[in-house]
C-alpha positions in Angstrom: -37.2 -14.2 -35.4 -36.6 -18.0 -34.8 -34.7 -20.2 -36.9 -36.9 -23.2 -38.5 -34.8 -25.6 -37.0 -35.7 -23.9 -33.6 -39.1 -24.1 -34.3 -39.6 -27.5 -35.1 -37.7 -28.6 -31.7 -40.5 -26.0 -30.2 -43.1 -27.4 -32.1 -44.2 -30.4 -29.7 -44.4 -27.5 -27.2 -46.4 -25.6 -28.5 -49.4 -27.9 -30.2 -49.3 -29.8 -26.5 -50.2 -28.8 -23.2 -52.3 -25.5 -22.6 -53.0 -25.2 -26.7 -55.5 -27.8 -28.1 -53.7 -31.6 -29.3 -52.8 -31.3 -33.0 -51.0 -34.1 -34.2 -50.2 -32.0 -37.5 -47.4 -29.9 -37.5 -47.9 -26.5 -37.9 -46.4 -24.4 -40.5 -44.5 -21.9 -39.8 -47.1 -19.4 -39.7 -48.6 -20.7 -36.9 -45.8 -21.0 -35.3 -44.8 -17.6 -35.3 -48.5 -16.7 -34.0 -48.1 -19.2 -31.4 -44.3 -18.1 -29.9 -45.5 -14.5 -29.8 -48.5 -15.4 -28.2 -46.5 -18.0 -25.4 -43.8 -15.1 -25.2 -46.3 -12.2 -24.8 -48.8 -13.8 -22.1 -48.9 -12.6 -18.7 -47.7 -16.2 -17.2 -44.6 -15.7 -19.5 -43.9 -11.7 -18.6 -44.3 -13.5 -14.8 -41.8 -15.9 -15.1 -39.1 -13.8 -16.9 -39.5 -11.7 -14.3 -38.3 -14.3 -11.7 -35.8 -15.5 -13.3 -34.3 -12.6 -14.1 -34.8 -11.8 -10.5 -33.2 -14.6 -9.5 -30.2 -14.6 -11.5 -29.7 -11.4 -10.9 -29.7 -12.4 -6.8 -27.6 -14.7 -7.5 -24.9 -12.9 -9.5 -24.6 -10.4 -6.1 -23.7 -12.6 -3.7 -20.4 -14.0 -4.8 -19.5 -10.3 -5.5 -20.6 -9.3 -2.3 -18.0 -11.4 -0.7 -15.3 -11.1 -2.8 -15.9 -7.3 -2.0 -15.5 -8.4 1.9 -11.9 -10.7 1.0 -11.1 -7.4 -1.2 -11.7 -5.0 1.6 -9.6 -7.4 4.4 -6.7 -7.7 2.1 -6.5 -3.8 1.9 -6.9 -3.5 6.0 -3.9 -5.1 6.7 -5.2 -7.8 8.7 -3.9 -10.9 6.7 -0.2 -9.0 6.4 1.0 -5.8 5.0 1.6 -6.0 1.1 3.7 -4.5 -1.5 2.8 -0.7 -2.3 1.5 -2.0 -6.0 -0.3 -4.9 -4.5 -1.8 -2.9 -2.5 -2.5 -0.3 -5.7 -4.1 -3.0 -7.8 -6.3 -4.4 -5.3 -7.1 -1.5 -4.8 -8.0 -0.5 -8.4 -10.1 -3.5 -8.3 -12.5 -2.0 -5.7 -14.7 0.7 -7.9 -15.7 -1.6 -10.8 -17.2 -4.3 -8.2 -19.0 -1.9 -6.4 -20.6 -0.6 -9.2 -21.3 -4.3 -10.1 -23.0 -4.3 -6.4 -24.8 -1.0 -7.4 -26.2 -2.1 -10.6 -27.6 -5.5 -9.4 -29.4 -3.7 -6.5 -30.7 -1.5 -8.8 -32.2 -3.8 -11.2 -33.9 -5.9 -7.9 -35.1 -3.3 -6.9 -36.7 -2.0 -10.3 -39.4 -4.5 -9.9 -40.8 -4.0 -7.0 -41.2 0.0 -7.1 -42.8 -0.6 -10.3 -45.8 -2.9 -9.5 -46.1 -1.2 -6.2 -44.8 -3.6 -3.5 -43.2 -1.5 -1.6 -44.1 0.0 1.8 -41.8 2.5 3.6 -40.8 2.1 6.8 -40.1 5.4 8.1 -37.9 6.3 11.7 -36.7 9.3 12.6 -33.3 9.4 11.4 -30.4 11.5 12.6 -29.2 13.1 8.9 -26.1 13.6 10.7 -25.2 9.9 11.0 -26.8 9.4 7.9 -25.2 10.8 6.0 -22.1 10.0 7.9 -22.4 6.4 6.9 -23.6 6.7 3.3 -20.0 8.9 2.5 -18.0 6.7 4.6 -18.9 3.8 2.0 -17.2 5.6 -1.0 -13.5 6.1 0.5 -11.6 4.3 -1.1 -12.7 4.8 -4.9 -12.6 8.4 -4.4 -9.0 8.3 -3.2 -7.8 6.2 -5.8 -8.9 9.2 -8.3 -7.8 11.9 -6.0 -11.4 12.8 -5.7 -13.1 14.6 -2.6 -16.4 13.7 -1.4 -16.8 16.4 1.7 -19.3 17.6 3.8 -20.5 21.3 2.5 -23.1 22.3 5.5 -23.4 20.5 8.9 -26.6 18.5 9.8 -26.0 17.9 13.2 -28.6 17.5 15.3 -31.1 17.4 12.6 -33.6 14.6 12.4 -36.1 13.7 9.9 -38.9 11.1 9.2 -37.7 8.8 6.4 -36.8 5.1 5.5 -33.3 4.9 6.0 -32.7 1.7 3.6 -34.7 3.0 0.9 -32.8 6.7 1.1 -29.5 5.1 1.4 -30.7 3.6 -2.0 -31.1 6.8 -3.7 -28.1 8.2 -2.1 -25.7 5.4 -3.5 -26.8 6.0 -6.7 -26.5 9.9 -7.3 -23.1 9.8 -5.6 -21.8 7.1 -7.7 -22.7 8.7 -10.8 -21.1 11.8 -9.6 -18.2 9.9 -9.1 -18.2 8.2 -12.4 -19.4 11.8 -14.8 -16.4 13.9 -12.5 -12.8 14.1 -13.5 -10.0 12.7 -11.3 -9.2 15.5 -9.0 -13.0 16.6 -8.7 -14.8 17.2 -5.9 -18.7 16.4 -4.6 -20.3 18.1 -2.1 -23.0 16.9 0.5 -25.3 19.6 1.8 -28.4 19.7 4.1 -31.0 22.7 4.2 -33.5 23.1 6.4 -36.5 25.2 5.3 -40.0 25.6 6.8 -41.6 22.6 5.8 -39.3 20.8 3.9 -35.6 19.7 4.5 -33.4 19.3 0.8 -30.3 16.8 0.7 -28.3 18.2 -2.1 -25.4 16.0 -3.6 -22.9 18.9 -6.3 -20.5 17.9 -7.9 -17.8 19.5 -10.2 -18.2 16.9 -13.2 -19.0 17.6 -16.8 -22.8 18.6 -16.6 -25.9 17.4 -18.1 -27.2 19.0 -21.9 -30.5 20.8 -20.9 -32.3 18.9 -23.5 -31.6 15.7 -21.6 -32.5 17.1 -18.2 -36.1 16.7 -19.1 -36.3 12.9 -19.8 -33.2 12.1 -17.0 -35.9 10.4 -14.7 -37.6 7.8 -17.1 -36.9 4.1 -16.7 -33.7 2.8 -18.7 -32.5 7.0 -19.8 -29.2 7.9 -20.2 -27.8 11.1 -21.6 -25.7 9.6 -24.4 -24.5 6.5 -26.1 -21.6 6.4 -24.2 -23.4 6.8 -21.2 -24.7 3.0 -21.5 -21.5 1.2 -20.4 -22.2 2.6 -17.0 -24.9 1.5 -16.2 -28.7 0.1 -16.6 -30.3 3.7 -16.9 -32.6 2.4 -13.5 -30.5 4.8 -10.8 -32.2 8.0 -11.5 -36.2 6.2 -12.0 -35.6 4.1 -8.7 -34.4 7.9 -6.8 -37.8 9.5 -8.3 -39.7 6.3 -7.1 -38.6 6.3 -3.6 -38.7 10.2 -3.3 -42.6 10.1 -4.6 -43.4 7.1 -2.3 -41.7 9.3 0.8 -43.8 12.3 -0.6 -41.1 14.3 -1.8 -39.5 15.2 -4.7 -36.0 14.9 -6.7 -34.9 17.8 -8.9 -31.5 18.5 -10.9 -29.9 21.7 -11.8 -26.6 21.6 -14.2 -24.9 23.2 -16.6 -22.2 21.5 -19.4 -18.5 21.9 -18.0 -19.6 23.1 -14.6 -21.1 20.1 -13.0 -24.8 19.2 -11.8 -26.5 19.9 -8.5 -29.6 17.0 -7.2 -32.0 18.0 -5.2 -33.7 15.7 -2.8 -36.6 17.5 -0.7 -38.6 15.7 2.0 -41.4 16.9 4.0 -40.0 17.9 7.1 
């Protein structure tokens, strides 16, 4: 609800331009009528949209290359620092990457919702694939004593997807394994070949998903608790159902509270 003050300064907006001339204020009545109406309108929704969009753009790419200054500090290649330089730079790594995650999350949202989105599938090596995707999450899984590992070997395997957009849905279930697993846990990377279909499986060790929740975990903006919303949007888990549907698959979860949680990714082979 806007303040009168507010909408008196919105008042010459609103009687001019696309809404007949009225040289008589309106009363506040109108007013209200007239905001929702200007707020609600398709033009409106549109250019929300894009500005959101565009802030949003523009929020990743400072932290995209302060990620890059981050990650040459921690090579060594502008001198070898102090053990809890070294330590806090380190520490600093995690957070921005989830900053990374979430904004690529939320320009992606828009897209996969109205449909822009075509697939451009190759025949990928899983191998190398995956491979790249785990190679990515090194360093935060160290500085937790965690394990990300390899459970079954997918050499010499190949499959028909769009690497960009499965790297997507990658990034997103093995960060939030990372963030719902103790220090010390451990998540595993499997492939399995079957006669017609080919499942990536991410497990981890971490504290499990209520099987009331499990049935909703897919819809736009869900998470599992209250607590749940400082890490993240709630978009990670719609945007991996999107892409899976688009690529004619499916995504499926299996978990139990204390034990950990197991995704399922199954592509037509």
């Amino acid at each position: 609800m806007l303040s009168a003050r507010t909408k008196e300064s919105l008042n010459k907006y609103l009687t001019f331009g696309s809404y007949p001339c009225n040289t008589k204020a309106l009363d506040l009545g109108q007013m209200d009528t007239l905001i929702d109406r200007r707020l609600g309108s398709p033009t409106m929704n549109v250019l929300r949209e894009d500005t959101m969009q565009s802030m949003v753009h523009d929020m990743r790419a400072p932290m995209t290359v302060l990620k890059g200054y981050l990650q040459i500090l921690l090579s060594g290649m502008m001198g070898e620092m102090k053990e809890d330089q070294r330590k806090l730079i380190a520490q600093s790594v995690a957070p921005l990457e989830e900053l990374i995650l979430l904004t690529d999350n939320m320009l992606q949202a828009v897209p996969l919702e109205d449909h822009s989105i075509a697939l451009a599938p190759t025949l990928v090596d899983l191998d190398l694939l995956l491979s790249e995707v785990i190679g990515f999450y090194e360093m935060p899984f160290n500085q937790r004593n965690m394990r990300l590992i390899r459970a079954l070997d997918a050499r010499g395997l190949k499959l028909s997807l769009d690497p960009f957009w499965t790297k997507r849905v990658l990034h997103n279930l093995i960060w939030n394994a990372y963030k719902f697993t103790a220090d010390g846990g451990e998540v595993a990377l499997s492939v399995i070949p079957h006669d017609h279909t080919v499942d990536i499986v991410i497990q981890d060790s971490g504290r499990g998903i209520a099987p009331d929740k499990i049935h909703f975990l897919f819809d736009k903006f869900t998470q599992c608790s209250a607590q749940d919303r400082k890490f993240g949007t709630g978009l990670g888990l719609w945007i991996c159902r999107q892409v899976m549907e688009l690529h004619g698959g499916a995504i499926h979860v299996e978990s139990e509270i204390g034990r950990g949680s197991r995704f399922i990714l199954t592509f037509p082979a």
